[in-house]
N, C-alpha and C positions, 0 to 999 in steps of 0.2 A: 142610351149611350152616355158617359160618363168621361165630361170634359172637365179641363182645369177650372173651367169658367165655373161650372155646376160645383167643384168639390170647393172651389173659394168661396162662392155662396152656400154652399153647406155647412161650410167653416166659419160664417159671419150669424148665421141661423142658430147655430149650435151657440156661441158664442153669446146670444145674446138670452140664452137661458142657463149658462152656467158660471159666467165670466174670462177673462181671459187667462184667470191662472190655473179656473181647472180646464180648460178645453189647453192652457199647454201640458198638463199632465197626459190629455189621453189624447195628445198628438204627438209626444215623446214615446208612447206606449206604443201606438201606431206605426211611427215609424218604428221601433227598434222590431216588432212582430214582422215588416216587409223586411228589414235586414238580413232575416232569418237567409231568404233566399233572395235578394239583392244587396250583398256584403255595401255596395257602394254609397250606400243610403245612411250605413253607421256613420259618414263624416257629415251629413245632411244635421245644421243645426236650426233651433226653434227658436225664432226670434222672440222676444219679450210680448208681442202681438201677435199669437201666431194663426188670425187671421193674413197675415203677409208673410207665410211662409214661401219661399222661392220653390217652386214647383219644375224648374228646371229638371232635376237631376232623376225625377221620377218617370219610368215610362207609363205608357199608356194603359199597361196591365197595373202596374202601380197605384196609376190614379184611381181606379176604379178597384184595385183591393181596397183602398186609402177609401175612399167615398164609403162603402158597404160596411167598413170595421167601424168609421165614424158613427153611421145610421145606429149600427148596432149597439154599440157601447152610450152613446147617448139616449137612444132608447131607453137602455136601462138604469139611466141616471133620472133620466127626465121623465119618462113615459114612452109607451110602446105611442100614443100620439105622433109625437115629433122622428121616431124613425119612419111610421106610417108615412108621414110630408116629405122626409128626402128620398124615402124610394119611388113615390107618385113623380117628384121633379125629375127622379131619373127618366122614370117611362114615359113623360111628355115631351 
């Protein structure tokens, strides 16, 4: 299962293999794909560290698109490695 707690540290993980300006490009990219089909997410902005994105306004289905589009996309930035380690964290 796939809590805030799990996608923050997915977000600090990621984070610390591509830095914080491009993990905010492909948390802007992130969100604007869930906006597709929760319009409410387009006001949702990316703070300068967007490990401390405010995870408020995201529901539960949300997080857990948000978690899998991260694994993936950074997968294929970093290595199928690193998506391999956030989907094991999810299933433990």
């Amino acid at each position: 299962m796939v809590t805030r707690d799990k996608l923050r540290k997915a977000l600090e993980r990621v984070s610390d293999f591509v830095g914080r300006t491009n993990l905010r490009f492909i948390v802007e990219r992130i969100i604007y794909d869930l906006s597709v089909t929760n319009p409410s997410l387009k006001e949702v902005e990316v703070p300068e560290d967007p490990t401390e994105l405010n995870l408020e306004r995201f529901g539960d289905e949300d997080v857990e698109r948000f978690y899998y589009l991260l694994a993936d996309i950074s997968g294929s930035l970093v290595g199928e490695f690193l998506k391999e380690e956030l989907l094991r964290e999810v299933e433990s």
